[in-house]
Every structure is written in C-alpha cells, then in structure tokens.
C-alpha positions as CSV (number, residue, x, y, z in Angstrom):
1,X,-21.0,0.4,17.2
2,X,-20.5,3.8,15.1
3,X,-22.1,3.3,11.3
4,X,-18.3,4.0,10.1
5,X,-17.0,1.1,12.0
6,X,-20.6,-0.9,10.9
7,X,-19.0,-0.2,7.4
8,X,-15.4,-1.2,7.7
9,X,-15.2,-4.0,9.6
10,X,-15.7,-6.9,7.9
11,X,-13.5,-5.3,5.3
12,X,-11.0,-4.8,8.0
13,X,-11.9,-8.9,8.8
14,X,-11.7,-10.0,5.6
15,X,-8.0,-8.0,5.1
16,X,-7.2,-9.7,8.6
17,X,-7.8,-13.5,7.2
18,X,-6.0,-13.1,3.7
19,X,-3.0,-11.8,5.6
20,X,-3.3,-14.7,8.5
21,X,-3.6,-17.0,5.8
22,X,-0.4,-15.8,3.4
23,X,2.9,-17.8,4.3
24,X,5.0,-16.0,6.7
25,X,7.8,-16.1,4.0
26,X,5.8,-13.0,2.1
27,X,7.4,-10.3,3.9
28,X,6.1,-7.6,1.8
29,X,2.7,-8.9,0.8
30,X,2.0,-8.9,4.5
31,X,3.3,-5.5,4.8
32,X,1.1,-4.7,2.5
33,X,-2.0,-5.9,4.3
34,X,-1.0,-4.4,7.5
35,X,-0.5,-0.8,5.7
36,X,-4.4,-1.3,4.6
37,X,-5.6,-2.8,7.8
38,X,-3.8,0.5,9.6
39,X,-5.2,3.1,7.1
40,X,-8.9,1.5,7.7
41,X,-8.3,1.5,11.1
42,X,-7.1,5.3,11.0
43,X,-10.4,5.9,8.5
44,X,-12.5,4.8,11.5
45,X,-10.9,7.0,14.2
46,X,-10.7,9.7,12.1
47,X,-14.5,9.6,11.3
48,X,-15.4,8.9,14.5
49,X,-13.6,12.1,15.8
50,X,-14.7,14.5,13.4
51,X,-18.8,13.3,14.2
52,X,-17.5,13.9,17.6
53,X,-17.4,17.3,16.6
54,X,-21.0,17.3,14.8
C-alpha cells in the first residue's frame, strides 16, 4: 500500500462509518460525506499518479 493511501484510509474509514451510521432520511448530510469520501479518494489517485511520474 502507497504511504498516501497509508495516510488516508482510516480517514476515508472513519468518513465511511459516520455516513453508514446517519439515517437514510439526511439526504444532504450524506451527500456531504460522499463528496469528501470522493475528493479523498481522488487525493489518493492523484498522488499516486504524479509519484508515478517521480
């Protein structure tokens, strides 16, 4: 596992269970999770690619 995805997973984890556990009635609160879930995610791949690069 890269160190960039080392660092962001259990951040990534951790964003994943406080959206799992809000009520599926909180539209835009788990929106809002998924938006900073996707922009970690897009963090890691956009890390991994430029060290590709290195």
């Amino acid at each position: 596992m890269s160190p960039v995805r080392e660092h962001y997973n259990p951040i990534i984890t951790k964003l994943l269970r406080e959206h799992d556990s809000l009520p599926h009635e909180q539209v835009e609160e788990r929106k809002s999770f998924q938006r900073h879930i996707l922009f970690l995610m897009n963090a890691i791949k956009m890390e991994e690619f430029s060290e590709s690069f290195a």
